[in-house]
C-alpha positions, 0 to 999 in steps of 0.5 A: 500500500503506497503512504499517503501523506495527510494533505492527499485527497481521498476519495469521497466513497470508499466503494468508488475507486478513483477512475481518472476522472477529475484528470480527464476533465481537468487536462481536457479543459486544459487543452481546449483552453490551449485551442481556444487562446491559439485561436485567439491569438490567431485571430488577434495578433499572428494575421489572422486567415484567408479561406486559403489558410493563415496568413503568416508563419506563426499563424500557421502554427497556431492553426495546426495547434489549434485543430489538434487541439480543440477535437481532442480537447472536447473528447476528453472533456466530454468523457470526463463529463460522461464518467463524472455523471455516472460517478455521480449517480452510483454515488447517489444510489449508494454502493451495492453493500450498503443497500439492505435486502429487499425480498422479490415478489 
């Protein structure tokens, strides 16, 4: 069993493991924030773009990072979301051994 230090977080639920997903939300947002303010940046300060491309070098640059990174930014970000919900409810409805047992009728 790996030592925790006292400042660690612990898991809310003993039952619920911790399955990754405040780090996928947290890097997906991560990355889209990166996509968008290259964007921005593309926009406002490196020369913007043409319907043939962007306009500069460095413009170039923050297109390519910008269409890496906003698809697999909001993928991540969706499957983090996704897995927050579902974490959520099993939350909600209580682990199976805390559950009393109620007869089939």
């Amino acid at each position: 069993m790996p030592n925790r230090s006292p400042n660690s977080r612990q898991p809310t639920n003993p039952h619920l493991p911790d399955d990754g997903t405040r780090q996928l939300l947290q890097w997906g947002s991560c990355i889209v924030a990166s996509g968008a303010a290259a964007v921005a940046l593309l926009l406002t300060v490196l020369g913007g773009f043409t319907p043939t491309g962007a306009t500069t070098n460095p413009g170039w640059m923050a297109l390519i990072v910008a269409l890496m990174a906003l698809p697999f930014g909001n993928l991540l970000l969706l499957l983090g979301v996704a897995k927050w919900l579902r974490n959520r409810k099993l939350a909600r409805r209580g682990s199976p051994q805390n559950r009393p047992n109620r007869p089939k009728s």
